[in-house]
N, C-alpha and C positions, 0 to 999 in steps of 0.2 A: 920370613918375617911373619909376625903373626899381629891384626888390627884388632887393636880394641876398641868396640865404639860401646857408649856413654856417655854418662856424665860425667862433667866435673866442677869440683864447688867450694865453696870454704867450710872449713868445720871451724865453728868459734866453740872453744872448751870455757865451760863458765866455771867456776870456783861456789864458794858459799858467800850469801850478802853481807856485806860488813858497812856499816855506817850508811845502807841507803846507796853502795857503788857495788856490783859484781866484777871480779876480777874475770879477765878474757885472754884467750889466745887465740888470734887467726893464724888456721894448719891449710896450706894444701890437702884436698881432699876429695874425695868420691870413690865410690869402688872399684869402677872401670881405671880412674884415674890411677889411685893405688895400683890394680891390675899391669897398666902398661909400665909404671916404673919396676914395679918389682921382676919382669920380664925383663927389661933392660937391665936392672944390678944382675939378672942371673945371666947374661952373657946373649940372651937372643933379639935378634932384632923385635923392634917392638914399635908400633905406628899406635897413634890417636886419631881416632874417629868421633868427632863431637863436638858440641856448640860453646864457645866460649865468649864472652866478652870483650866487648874494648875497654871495661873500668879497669878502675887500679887493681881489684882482686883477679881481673880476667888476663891482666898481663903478667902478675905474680902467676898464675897459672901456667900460660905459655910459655914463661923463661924458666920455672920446673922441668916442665916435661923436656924442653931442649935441653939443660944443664946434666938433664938425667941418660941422655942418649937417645930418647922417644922420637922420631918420626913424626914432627909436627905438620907436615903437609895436605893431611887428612882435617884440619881445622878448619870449621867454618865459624867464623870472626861477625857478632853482630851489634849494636848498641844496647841492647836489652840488655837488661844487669845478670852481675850472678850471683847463683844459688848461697843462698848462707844455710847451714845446716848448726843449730845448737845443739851443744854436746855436752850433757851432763851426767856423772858417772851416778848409779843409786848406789843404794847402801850394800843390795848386791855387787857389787863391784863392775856389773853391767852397764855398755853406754847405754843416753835414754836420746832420741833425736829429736828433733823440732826442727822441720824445714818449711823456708823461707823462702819460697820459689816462683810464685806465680807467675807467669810470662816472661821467665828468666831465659836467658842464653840456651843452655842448656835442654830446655824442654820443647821450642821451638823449632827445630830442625823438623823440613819439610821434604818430601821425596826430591823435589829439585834439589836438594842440599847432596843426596847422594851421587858419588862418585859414577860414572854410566859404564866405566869399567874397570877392575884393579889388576894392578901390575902382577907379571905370572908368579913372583919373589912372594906374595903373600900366601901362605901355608894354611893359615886358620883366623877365624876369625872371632871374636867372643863378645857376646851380649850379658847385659846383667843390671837387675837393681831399678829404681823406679822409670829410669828410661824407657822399659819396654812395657811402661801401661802411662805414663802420660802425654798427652798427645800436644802436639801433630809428632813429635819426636817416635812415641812407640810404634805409629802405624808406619813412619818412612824407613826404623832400624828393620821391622818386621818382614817389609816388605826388600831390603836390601837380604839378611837374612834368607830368605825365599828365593832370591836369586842366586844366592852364591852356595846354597846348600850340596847342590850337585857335584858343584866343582873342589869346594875345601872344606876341610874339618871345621864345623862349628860347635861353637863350649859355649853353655848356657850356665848363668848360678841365679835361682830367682833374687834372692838377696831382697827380700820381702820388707818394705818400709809402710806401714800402715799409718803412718805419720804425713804421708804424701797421698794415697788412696789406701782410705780403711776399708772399701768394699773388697773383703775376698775374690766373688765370683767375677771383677775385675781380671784380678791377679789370674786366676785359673784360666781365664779367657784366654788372657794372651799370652801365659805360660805354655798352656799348649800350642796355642802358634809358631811360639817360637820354640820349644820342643819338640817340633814336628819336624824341624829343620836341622834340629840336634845331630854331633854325632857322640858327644860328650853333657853332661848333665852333673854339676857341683851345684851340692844345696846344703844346708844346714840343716839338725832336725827341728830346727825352730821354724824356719822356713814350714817342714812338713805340715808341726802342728798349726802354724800358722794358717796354711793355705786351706785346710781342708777340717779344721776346727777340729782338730783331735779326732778327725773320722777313720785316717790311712795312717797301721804303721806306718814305718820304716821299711820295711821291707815291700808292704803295698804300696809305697808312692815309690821304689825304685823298679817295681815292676809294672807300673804305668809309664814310669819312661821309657824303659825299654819297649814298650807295644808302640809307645810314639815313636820309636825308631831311633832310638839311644843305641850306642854300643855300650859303650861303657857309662854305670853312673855312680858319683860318688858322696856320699853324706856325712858329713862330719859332725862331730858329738863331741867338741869341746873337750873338757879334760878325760873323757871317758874313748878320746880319740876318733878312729876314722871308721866306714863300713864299704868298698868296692864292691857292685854287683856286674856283672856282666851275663850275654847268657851262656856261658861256662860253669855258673855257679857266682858265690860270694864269699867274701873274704874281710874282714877284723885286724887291725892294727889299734894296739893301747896306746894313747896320749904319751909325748915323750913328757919328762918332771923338768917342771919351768918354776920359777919365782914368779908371776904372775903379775905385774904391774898393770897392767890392762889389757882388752881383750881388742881392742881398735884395730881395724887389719890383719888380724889373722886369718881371715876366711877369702880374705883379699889374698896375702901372701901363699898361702894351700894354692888356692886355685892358678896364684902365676907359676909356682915350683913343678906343679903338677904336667902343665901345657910345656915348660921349660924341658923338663926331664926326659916328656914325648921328643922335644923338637932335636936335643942334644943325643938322645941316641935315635934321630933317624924315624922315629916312628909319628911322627904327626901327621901320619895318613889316615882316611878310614880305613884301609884293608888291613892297615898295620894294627889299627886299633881295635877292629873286629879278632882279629886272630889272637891278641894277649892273653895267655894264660893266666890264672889265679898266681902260680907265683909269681909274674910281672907285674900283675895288676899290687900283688901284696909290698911291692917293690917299690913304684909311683908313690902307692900311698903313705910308704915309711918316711921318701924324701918330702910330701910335702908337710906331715905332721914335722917333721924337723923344721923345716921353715917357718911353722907358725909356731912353735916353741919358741924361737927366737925372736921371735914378733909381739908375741904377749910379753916376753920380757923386758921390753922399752916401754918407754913412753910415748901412744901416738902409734901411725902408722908406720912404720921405720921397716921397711923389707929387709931382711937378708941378700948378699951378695953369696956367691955359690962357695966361694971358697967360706963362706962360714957355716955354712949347711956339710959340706964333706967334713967341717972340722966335727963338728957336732954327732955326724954318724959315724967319724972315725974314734971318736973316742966311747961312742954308746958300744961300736965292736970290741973296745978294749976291758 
């Protein structure tokens, strides 16, 4: 099993104003949340770790993640509201977010909220997204993190919201914290330039993870694809060709294909993961670019199930 902790929240998609009313749609949503379903469409167990709600949007939440196959036992259930995140696409075709969180469900998880031990069945565990800098939530994940780094593979994506905390040197703070506990590192290059104000390629922010104590780490580039570096070297995978309807979830869907792929052959260990060659690593990253191919082609966060990722790289071999 592998725990996702985070958050999770509503994404309301607003439309354009007509007559003085914005059209809406409340989506299940958040990264980590996204993360653990799409671990479960792909066949591996998959637990939630994270603060949810007793409103209406906090039990829409809970009956997702159960209906989805998730592991809800790892839920700590409070009356503080949840998270609204607005989602407006720009004229780039990019979402633009606006969250609505203040002492929400979510961001309140306190070290008493974590688990004082997890069951041996858990593999790996994954951090990501404004969780891991707003507090009390980011110091208690940080600090569970820290505990369990020894024992299981952990997978970081900063998943950078500057809409939640615009201080960078924030984010860097507790990226390295929680980096430092990494054995896996998925980031975006927006993420990069984000973090570090256009100072570190690409190449310079995957070889700061790795000093942090990365094995493997991975940066994705959108339609221009993926980059895996490890210290074996680095390795390049081009974007698969999608119709493009939105980009919502795909860096969500990479990163659950990604830990999925490890977990289904066997290797979501560290020593397994230490030891991957450039062509496994060039391997990981083909299925999870497949997975977010599919993912940009809906509407929304909509994960891939596996039999539709093999269909997709059975036909890309033909």
């Amino acid at each position: 099993m592998i725990l996702v902790c985070g958050e999770a929240l509503v994404d309301l998609f607003v439309g354009a104003a007509e007559g003085g009313e914005v059209p809406a749609r409340a989506v299940a949503g958040g990264s980590p949340f996204n993360v653990a379903i799409g671990l479960a469409r792909l066949g591996v167990g998959a637990g939630f770790l994270g603060g949810l709600s007793r409103d209406h949007f906090g039990q829409m939440l809970a009956e997702r993640l159960a209906t989805e196959g998730v592991d809800t036992g790892f839920l700590v259930r409070s009356e503080r509201p949840s998270t609204i995140s607005v989602v407006a696409t720009g004229a780039d075709g990019q979402p633009r977010y606006a969250f609505h969180g203040e002492g929400a469900a979510d961001r309140s998880l306190t070290l008493a909220d974590m688990p004082q031990s997890l069951p041996a069945e858990i593999a790996a565990l994954t951090f990501g997204s404004y969780s891991t800098v707003a507090e009390p939530a980011a110091s208690a994940l940080a600090a569970l993190a820290e505990r369990e780094a020894g024992r299981r593979v952990i997978s970081v994506d900063p998943n950078l919201r500057p809409g939640v905390e615009p201080d960078m040197a924030r984010w860097r703070a507790m990226g390295e914290r929680f980096c430092r506990c990494a054995t896996i590192v998925k980031a975006s290059d927006e993420d990069v330039r984000l973090a570090w104000e256009g100072r570190f390629s690409l190449a310079e922010a995957a070889q700061y993870w790795l000093d942090c104590g990365a094995e493997l780490v991975v940066i994705t580039r959108g339609a221009e694809g993926a980059l895996g570096y490890s210290r074996a070297g680095s390795v390049a995978v081009a974007a698969r060709p999608a119709a493009v309807r939105d980009t919502v979830g795909a860096g969500d869907s990479f990163h659950a294909a990604l830990l999925a792929q490890l977990s289904r052959t066997g290797r979501l260990r560290r020593d397994a993961i230490t030891a991957l060659g450039l062509p496994e690593i060039e391997g990981l990253l083909r299925y999870a670019v497949a997975a977010a191919a599919i993912t940009v082609s809906r509407r929304g966060a909509d994960l891939p199930r596996a039999s539709e990722i093999d269909a997709v790289l059975a036909a890309g071999r033909g």
